[in-house]
C-alpha positions in Angstrom: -22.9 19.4 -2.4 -21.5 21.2 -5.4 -22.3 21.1 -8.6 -19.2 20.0 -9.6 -19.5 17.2 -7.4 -22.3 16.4 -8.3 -21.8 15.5 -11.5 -17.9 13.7 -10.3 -20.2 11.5 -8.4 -22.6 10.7 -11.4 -19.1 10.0 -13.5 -18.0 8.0 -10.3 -21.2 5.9 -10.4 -20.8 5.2 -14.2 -17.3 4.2 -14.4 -18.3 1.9 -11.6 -20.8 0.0 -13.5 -18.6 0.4 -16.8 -15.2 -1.0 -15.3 -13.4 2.1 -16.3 -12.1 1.9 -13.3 -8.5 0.2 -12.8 -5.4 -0.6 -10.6 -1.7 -0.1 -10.9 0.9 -2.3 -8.2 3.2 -0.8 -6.6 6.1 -3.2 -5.4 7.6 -3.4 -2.0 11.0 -5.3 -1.7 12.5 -6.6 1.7 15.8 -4.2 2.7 17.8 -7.4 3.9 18.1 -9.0 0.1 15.5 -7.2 -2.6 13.3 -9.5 -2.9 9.3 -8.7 -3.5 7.6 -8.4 -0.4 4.4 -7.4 -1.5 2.7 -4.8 -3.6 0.3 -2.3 -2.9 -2.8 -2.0 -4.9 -3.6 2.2 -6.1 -6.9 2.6 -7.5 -7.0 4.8 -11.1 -9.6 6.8 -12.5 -8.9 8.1 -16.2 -12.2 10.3 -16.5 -12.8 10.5 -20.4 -12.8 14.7 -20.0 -11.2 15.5 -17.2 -8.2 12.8 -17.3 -6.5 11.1 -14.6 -8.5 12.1 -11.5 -6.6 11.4 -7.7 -8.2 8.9 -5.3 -7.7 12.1 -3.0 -10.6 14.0 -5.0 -13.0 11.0 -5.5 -12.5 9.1 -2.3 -13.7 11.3 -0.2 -16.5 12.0 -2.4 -17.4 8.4 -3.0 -17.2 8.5 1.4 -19.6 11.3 1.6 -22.1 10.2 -0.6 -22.7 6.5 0.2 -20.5 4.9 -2.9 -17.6 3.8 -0.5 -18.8 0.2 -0.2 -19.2 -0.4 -3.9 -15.1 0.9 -4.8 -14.1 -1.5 -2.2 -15.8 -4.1 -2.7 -14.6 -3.7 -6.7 -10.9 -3.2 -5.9 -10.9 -6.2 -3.2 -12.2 -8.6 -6.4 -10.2 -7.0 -8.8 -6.9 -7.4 -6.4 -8.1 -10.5 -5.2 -8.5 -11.9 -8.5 -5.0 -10.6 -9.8 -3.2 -12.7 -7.0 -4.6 -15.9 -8.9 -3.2 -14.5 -12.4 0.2 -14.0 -10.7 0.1 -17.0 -9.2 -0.1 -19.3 -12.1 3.1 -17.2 -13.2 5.0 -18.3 -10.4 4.7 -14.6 -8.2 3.2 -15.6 -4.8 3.0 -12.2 -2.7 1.2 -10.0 -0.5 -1.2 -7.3 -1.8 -2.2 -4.4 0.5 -5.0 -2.3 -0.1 -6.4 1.0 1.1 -9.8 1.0 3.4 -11.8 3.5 4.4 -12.5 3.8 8.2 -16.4 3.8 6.6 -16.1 0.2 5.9 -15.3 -1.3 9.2 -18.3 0.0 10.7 -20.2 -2.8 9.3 -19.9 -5.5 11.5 -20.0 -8.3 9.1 -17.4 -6.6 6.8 -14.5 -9.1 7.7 -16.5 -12.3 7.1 -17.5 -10.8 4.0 -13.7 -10.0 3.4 -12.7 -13.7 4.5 -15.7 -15.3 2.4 -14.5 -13.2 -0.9 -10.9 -14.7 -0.3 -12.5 -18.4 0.4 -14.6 -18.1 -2.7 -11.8 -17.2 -4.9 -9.3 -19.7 -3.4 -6.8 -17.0 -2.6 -4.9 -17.1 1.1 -6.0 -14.9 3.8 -2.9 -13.9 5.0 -1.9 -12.5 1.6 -4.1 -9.6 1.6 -3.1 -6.5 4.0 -5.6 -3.6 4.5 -4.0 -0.1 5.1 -5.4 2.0 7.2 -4.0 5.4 7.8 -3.3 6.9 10.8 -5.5 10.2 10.5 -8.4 7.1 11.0 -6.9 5.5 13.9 -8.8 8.2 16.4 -12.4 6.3 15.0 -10.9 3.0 15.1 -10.1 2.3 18.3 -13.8 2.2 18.7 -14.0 -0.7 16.1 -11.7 -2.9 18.0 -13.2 -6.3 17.6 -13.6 -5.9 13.6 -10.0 -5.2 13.6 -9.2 -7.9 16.0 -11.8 -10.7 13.5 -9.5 -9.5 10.8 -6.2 -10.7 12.1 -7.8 -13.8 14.0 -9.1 -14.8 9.8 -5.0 -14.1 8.9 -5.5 -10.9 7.3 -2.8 -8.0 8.1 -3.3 -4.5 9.2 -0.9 -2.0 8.5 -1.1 1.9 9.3 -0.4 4.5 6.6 1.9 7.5 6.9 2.4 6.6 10.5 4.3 9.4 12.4 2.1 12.5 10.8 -1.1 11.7 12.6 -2.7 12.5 15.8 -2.4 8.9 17.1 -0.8 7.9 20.6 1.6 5.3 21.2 -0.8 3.6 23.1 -3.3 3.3 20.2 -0.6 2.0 18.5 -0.2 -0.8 21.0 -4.0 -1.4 21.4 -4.9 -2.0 17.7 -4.1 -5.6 16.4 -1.8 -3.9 13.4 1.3 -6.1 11.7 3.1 -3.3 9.8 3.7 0.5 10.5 4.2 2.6 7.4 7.0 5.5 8.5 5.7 8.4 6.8 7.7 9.7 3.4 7.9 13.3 4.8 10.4 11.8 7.2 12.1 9.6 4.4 12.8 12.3 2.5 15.1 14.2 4.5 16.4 11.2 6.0 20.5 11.8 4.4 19.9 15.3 5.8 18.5 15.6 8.9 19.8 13.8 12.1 16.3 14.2 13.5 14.1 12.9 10.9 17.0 9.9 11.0 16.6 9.6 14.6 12.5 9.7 14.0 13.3 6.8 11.6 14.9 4.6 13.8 13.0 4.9 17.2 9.2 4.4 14.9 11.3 1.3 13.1 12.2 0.1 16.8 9.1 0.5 18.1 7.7 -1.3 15.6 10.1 -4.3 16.0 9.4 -4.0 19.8 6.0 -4.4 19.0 6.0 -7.4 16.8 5.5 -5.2 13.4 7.2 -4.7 10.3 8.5 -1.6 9.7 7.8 -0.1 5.7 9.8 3.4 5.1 7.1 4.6 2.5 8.4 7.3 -0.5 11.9 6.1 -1.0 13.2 7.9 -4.0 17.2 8.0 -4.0 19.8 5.8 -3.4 21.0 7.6 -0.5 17.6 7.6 1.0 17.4 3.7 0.3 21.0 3.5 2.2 19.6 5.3 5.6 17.0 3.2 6.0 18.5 0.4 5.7 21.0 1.5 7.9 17.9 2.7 10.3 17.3 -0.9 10.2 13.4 -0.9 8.5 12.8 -3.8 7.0 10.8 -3.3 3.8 11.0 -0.4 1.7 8.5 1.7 -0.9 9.1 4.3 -3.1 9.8 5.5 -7.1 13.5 4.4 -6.3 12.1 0.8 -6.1 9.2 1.3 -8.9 6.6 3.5 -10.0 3.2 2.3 -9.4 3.1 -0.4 -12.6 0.3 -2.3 -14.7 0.1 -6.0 -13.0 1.4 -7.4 -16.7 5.0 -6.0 -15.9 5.5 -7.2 -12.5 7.1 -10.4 -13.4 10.2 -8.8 -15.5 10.6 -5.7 -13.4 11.3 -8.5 -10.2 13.8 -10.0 -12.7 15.0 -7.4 -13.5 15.5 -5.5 -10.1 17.1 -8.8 -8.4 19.7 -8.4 -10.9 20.2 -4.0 -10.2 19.6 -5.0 -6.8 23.6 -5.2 -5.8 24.6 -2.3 -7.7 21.9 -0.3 -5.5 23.1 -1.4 -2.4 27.4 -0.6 -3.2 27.3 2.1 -6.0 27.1 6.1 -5.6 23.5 7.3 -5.8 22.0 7.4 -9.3 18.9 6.9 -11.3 18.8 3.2 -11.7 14.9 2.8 -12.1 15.7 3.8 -15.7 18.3 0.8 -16.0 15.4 -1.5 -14.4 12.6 -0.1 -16.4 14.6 -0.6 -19.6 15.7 -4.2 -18.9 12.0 -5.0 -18.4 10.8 -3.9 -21.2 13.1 -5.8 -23.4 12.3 -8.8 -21.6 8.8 -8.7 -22.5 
């Protein structure tokens, strides 16, 4: 272990204990009408010297070192417990958060999960965990944890899903609900017929499947048009929303029902802008 990491881990460890950890919400919105679908939860680290630090750098530190179990038990409370604040203003949704393969191996990790929910009141089926599909190779081995997930009502989506290593039948052996097509294909979706094909056979798998199909990184309007077209049913991305404090999610869904229509007809432009702006003279 590096020195450097050694003393990311130590700054890990105390931000922990000091809830300087936090969460931004990043909305998904259903393709067929615009409405919320659900959010996914993106832990933030604002390290007092070294700034905003990725999940990418501390994750897999906080993996290697044994302080996996503690961030995910922390974001599941602090996610769980922001689904009862929206809830007393009316927004009912889905949150989805990130788990590391490294959690599943403990065999009572989805009573622990269901007991959390129970304790706080708050609806199994609203919380997904995403899982991506790098960690599908390992997980195939922790079949029945998967499985006691879904049986309590708890969704399992996979992350970046056409990247990855994992076969199709993987795919059909693990107890998932959504696939998450992977942005590099979203992105060149209006330009390439075979990232547009890709698109379309993951999105019918999926529905041949029984899963929901996400196109993940939508960040133009023409991008938003294909995959609608390509028939996926929810849809991610800046185009939708940046990744937002939980305070602001009630006036940007107001306020993206109402851009909604003009996103759907109008010639591509930046309309987050538009959105952002009406939100924040709502509040």
């Amino acid at each position: 272990m590096t020195r450097e990491d050694k003393e990311l881990l130590a700054a890990l460890e105390r931000a922990l204990k000091a809830q300087h950890l936090h969460m931004f919400y990043q909305p998904k919105v259903r393709l067929r009408d615009g409405s919320l679908a659900g959010v996914e939860a993106l832990m933030r680290w604002d390290h007092p010297e070294l700034g905003a630090i990725e999940p990418s750098r501390f994750i897999p530190i906080a993996e290697e070192h044994g302080l996996i179990d503690d961030l995910t038990l922390w974001g599941l409370r602090t996610i769980l417990r922001q689904w009862l604040d929206w809830c007393e203003d009316g927004i009912d949704t889905t949150i989805a958060f990130n788990i590391s393969a490294l959690s599943l191996q403990h065999l009572d990790f989805p009573d622990l999960v269901e007991r959390m929910c129970r304790a706080l009141e708050v609806p199994a089926d609203r919380l997904v965990l995403e899982l991506t599909e790098g960690a599908t190779q390992p997980l195939v081995k922790l079949m029945d944890t998967l499985t006691r997930f879904r049986i309590k009502g708890i969704g399992l989506a996979i992350d970046d899903f056409g990247t990855g290593y994992s076969s199709l039948m993987q795919l059909r052996q693990l107890p998932f609900t959504e696939v998450k097509v992977d942005r590099a294909f979203v992105d060149d979706v209006p330009r390439s017929r075979d990232c547009r094909l890709i698109v379309q056979t993951v999105t019918e798998l999926a529905h041949g499947l029984g899963l929901t199909a996400t196109a993940e990184g939508v960040e133009t309007l023409d991008q938003l048009h294909w995959v609608a077209e390509l028939g996926c049913d929810l849809a991610q991305g800046y185009l939708i929303s940046p990744p937002m404090e939980p305070g602001v999610l009630g006036v940007w869904k107001k306020a993206f029902r109402r851009a909604w229509p003009k996103m759907m007809t109008e010639e591509p432009l930046a309309l987050w802008g538009d959105v952002e702006a009406d939100a924040l003279g709502e509040r």
